[in-house]
C-alpha positions in Angstrom: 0.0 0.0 0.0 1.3 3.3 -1.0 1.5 6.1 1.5 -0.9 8.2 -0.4 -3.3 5.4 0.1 -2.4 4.9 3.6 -3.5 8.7 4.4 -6.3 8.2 2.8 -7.5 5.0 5.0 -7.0 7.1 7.8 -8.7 10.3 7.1 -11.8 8.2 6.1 -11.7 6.4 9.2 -11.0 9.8 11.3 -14.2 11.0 10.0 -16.3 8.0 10.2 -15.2 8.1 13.9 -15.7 11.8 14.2 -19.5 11.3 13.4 -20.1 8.4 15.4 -19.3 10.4 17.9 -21.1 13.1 17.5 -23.7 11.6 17.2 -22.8 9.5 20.8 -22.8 13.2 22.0 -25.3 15.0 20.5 -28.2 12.3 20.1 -31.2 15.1 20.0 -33.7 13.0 21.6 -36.4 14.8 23.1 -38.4 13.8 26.0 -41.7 11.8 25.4 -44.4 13.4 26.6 -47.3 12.0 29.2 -50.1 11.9 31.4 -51.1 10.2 34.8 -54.1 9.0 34.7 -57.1 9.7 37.6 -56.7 7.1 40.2 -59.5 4.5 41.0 -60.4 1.3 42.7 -59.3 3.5 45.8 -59.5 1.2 49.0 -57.5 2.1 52.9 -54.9 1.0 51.8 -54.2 0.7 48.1 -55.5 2.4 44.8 -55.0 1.3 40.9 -53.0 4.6 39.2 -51.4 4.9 35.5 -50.8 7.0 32.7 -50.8 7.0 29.0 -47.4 7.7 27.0 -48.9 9.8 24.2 -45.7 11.3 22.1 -41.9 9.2 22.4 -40.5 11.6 19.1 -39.5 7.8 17.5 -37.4 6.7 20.5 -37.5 3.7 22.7 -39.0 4.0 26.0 -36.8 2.5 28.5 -38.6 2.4 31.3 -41.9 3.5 32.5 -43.7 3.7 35.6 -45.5 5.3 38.8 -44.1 7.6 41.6 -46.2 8.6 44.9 -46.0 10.2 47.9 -47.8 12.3 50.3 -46.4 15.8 50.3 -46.7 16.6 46.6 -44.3 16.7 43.7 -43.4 12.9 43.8 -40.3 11.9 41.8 -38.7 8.2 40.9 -36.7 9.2 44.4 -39.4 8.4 46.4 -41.7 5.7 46.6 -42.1 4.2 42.8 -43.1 1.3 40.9 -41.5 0.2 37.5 -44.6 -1.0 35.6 -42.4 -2.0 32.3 -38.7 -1.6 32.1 -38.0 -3.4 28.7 -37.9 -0.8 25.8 -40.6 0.1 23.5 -41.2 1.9 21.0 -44.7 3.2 20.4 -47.4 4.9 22.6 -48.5 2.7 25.7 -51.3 3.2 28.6 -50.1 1.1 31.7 -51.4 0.9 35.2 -50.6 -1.1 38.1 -52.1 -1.4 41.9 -50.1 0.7 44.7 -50.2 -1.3 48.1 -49.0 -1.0 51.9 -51.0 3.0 52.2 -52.3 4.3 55.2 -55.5 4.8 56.0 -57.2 8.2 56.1 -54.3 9.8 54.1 -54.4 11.8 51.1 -51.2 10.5 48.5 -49.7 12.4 45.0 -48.9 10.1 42.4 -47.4 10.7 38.8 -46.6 8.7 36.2 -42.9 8.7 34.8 -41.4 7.4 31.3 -37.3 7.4 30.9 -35.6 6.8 27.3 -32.2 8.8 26.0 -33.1 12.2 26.8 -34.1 11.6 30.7 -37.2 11.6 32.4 -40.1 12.9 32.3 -43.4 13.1 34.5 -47.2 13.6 34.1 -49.5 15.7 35.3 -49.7 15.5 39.3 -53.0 13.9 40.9 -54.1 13.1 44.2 -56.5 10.6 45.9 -57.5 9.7 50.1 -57.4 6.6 51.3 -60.9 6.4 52.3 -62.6 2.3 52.8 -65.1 2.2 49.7 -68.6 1.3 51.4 -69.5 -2.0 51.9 -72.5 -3.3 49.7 -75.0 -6.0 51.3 -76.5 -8.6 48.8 -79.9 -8.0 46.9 -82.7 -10.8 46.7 -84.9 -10.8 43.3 -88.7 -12.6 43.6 -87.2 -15.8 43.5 -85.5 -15.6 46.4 -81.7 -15.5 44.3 -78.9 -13.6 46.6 -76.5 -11.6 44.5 -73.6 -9.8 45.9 -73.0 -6.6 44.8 -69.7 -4.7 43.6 -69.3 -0.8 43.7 -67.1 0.7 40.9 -66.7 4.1 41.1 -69.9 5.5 41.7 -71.8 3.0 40.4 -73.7 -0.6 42.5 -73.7 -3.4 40.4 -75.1 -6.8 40.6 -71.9 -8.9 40.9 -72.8 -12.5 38.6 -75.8 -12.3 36.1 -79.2 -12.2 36.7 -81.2 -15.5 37.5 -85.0 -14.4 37.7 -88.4 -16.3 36.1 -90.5 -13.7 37.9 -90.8 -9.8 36.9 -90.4 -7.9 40.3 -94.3 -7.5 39.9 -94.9 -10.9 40.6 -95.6 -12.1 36.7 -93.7 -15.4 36.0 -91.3 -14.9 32.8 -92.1 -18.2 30.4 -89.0 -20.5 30.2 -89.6 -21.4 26.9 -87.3 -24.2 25.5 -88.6 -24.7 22.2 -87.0 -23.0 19.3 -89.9 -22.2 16.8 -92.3 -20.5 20.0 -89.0 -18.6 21.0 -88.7 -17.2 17.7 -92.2 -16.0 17.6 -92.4 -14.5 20.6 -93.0 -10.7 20.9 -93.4 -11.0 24.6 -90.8 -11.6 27.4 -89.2 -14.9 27.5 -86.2 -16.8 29.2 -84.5 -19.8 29.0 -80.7 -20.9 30.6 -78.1 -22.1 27.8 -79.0 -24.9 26.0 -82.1 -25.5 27.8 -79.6 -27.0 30.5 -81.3 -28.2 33.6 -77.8 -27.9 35.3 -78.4 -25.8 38.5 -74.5 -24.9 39.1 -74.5 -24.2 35.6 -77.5 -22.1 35.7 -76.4 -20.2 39.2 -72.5 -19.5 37.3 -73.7 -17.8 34.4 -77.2 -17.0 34.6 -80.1 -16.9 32.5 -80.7 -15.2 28.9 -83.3 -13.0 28.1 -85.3 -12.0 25.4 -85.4 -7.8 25.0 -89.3 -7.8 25.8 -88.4 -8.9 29.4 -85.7 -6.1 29.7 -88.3 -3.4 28.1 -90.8 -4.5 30.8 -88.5 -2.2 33.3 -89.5 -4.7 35.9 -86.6 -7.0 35.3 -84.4 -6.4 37.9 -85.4 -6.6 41.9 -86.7 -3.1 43.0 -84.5 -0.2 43.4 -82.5 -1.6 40.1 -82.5 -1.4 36.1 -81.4 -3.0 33.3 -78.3 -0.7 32.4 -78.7 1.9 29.7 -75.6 2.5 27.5 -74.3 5.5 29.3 -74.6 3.5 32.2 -71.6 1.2 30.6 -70.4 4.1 29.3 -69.5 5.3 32.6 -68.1 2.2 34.1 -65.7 1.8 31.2 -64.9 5.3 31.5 -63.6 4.1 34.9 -62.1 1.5 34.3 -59.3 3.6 32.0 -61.8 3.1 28.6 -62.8 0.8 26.6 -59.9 -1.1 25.4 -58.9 -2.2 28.7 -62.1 -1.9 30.7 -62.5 -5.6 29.3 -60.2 -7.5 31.1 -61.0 -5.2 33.8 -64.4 -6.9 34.2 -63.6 -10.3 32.8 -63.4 -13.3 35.2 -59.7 -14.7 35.9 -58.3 -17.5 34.1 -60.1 -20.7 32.1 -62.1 -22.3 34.5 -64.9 -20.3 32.1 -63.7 -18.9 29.6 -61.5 -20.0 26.6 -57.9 -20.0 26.3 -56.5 -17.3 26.2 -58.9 -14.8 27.7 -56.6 -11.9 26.9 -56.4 -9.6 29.4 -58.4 -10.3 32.3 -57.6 -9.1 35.8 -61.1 -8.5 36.9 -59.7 -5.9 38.7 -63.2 -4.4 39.2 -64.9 -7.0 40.8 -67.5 -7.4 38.4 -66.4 -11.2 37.6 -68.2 -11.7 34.1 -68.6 -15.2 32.8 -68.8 -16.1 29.3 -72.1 -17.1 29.4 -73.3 -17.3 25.5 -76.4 -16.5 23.6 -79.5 -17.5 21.9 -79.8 -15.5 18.9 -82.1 -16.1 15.6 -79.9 -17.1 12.5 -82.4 -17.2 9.4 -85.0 -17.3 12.0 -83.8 -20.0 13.6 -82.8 -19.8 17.6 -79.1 -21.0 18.0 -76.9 -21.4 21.1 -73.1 -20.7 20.8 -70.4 -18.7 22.4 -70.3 -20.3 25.6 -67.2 -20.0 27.0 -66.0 -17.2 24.1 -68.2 -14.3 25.0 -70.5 -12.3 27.8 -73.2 -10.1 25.4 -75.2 -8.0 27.8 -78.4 -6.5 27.3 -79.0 -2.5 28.0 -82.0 -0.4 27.8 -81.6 1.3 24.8 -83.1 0.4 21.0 -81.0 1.0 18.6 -83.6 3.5 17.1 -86.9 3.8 17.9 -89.4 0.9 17.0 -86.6 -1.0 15.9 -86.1 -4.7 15.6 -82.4 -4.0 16.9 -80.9 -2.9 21.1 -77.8 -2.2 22.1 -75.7 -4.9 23.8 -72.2 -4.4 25.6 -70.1 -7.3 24.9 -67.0 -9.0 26.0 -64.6 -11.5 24.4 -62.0 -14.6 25.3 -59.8 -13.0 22.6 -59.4 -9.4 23.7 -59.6 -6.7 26.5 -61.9 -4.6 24.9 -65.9 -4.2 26.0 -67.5 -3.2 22.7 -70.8 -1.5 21.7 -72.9 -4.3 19.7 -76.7 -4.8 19.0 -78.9 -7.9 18.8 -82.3 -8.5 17.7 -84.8 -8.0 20.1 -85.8 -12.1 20.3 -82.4 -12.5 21.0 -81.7 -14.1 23.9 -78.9 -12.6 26.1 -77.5 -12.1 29.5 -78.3 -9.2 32.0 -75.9 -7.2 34.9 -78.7 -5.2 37.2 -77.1 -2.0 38.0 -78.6 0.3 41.3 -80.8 3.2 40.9 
């Protein structure tokens, strides 16, 4: 190799260094932006908080989590959870459950993100450490206990409704066969395959036709058939409807199919995938036992139509979604308090 050459091998590599290391010291990564999230599922001594990254400019995320404490300001230096600390790349909403509180004490918490550029925190909020009330079982006109479940502000029935009488003392028809359920323009029930199974029956309830829900005597007194703002507002809770899902969903398999994607039921609601009897070319069919929980609410789709709006939750995801069914569909029902 010539010398000429030589000094050229070296000037290329002085430069090629030169850049990687300016770019080593002058990466210009901003910081991502975020937001903490309102806390909820507040208890003595615990609470569920999170936060949503929104912006990360391209850049990894390497590490993301919750700070709290109870003089304001909170940083990573005082108490903190790491929720995720494997990078990634892409907005995220996470949340986890703060334990060991005090009672009677009012906490700060913020969420907190980290990647090249340092870290950065939400929005500051605050929440007391006041015992949620307790909620006594209700009794329908069968004589059925449920327990109940408060989420936010809301009472709910905590397992699906398991009625044959209307609050006003009218027995509901159990109708079994499939050419009288498809006629019927009245209210009707049945259990899942016309199963005579009573620990079946008590896990995941009856179904429901939508001329028992319009009755509005249902559910024991002092409770209604939800309406879709009522679910609204419970998913709203429960950080939306993506996640308010799992949120609600029952625990494991026992019920539900493999893999019954995110479900923590976090909220105490404890839905079961208990099915539905719907009419496929006028024909009442059972199926989705096991795969999904469709609930009735109050609402028709539009007025006079053959169509009401359902809330729905699936083995394959940790979304509750907006759906509809006909009206001599047969589906399940969660009583919510007046």
């Amino acid at each position: 190799m010539t010398f000429k050459n030589l000094a050229i091998l070296v000037a290329f590599f002085c430069v090629l260094f030169n850049t990687q290391c300016k770019k080593a010291i002058n990466p210009k990564v901003k910081l991502p932006e975020i937001t903490t999230n309102e806390p909820s599922i507040i208890t003595q001594t615990s609470a569920y908080c999170g936060g949503r990254i929104i912006n990360n400019d391209g850049e990894d995320i390497i590490a993301r989590g919750i700070c709290w404490n109870n003089t304001g300001n909170p940083t990573v230096a005082d108490n903190n959870i790491i929720v995720h600390k494997e990078p990634y790349l892409g907005n995220i909403h996470f949340r986890t459950k703060i334990s060991g509180l005090l009672k009677y004490t009012t906490y700060y918490v913020r969420a907190y993100a980290i990647n090249r550029a340092g870290t950065v925190y939400g929005n500051e909020q605050s929440f007391y450490t006041i015992e949620q009330l307790e909620t006594n079982p209700i009794v329908d006109k069968d004589g059925n206990s449920y327990n109940t479940v408060k989420i936010g502000n809301q009472i709910w029935m905590a397992s699906s409704l398991l009625t044959t009488t209307l609050n006003n003392g009218k027995m509901i028809p159990n109708v079994e066969d499939g050419k009288q359920w498809a006629s019927l323009l009245s209210e009707g029930q049945c259990t899942y395959d016309n199963t005579e199974n009573l620990d079946s029956i008590v896990a995941y309830g009856r179904l429901y036709n939508w001329y028992a829900v319009k009755t509005d005597e249902l559910c024991p007194n002092g409770w209604h058939v939800p309406s879709v703002n009522d679910f609204h507002e419970l998913s709203n809770y429960l950080e939306g409807e993506d996640l308010a899902g799992g949120k609600l969903k029952e625990v494991g398999t026992t019920h539900w199919h493999n893999p019954n994607t995110g479900a923590d039921n976090e909220s105490g609601f404890t839905a079961l995938p208990s099915g539905y009897r719907e009419l496929i070319d006028d024909k009442p069919i059972f199926g989705s036992k096991g795969n999904s929980s469709i609930m009735w609410t109050s609402i028709e789709v539009t007025q006079n139509s053959k169509e009401s709006f359902t809330r729905d939750l699936s083995w394959a995801d940790s979304e509750i979604k907006t759906g509809s069914g006909d009206k001599k569909s047969g589906f399940s029902v969660r009583c919510i308090k007046n």
